[in-house]
C-alpha positions, -999 to 999 in steps of 0.1 A, spaced: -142 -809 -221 -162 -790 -245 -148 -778 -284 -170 -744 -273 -164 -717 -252 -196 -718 -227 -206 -689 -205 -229 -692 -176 -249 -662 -170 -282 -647 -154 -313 -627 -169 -302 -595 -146 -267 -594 -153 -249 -562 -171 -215 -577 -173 -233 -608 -191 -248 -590 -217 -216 -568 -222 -195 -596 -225 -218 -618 -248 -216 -582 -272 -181 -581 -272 -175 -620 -284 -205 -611 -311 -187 -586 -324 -149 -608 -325 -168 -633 -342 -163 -663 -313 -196 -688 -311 -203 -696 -275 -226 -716 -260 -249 -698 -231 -263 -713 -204 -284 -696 -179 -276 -709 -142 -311 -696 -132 -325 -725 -155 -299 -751 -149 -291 -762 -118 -263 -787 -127 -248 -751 -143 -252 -733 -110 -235 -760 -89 -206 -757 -113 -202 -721 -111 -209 -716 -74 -178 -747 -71 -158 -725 -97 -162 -694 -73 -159 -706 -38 -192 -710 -31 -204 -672 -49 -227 -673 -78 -201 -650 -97 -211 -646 -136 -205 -643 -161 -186 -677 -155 -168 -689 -185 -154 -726 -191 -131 -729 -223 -128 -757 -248 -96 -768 -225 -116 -765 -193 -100 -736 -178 -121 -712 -163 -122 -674 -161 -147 -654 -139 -160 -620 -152 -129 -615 -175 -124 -583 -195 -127 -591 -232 -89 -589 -240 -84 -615 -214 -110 -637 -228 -98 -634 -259 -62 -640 -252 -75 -672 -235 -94 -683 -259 -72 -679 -286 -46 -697 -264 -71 -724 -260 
């Protein structure tokens, strides 16, 4: 378990860069990790997503994990984290 949120992302991805915007702006640190890069980080998000390299791919500090959330629901999770 992690005391960061950490989202796994790509260079080309829109819903990425929105989503890293949005938790700039609420003020929440993340750590990113680009699964491009890492291939420890793609194995965990393509065993997060049945297989599907789905991002952005966040893991919470209590180890849940949400796939391409809106920002209220990431929020809401993280705050309930």
């Amino acid at each position: 378990m992690t005391s960061r949120l950490t989202m796994y992302t790509t260079t080309w991805c829109g819903y990425c860069v929105r989503l890293k915007r949005g938790l700039e702006r609420a003020g929440i640190d993340f750590d990113e990790v680009n699964i491009e890069e890492d291939p420890q980080a793609e194995e965990f998000v393509l065993a997060a997503n049945g297989g599907m390299a789905t991002v952005p791919t966040l893991l919470l500090p209590n180890g849940d994990v949400l796939t391409n959330p809106p920002l209220p629901e990431l929020l809401a999770a993280v705050q309930a984290a």
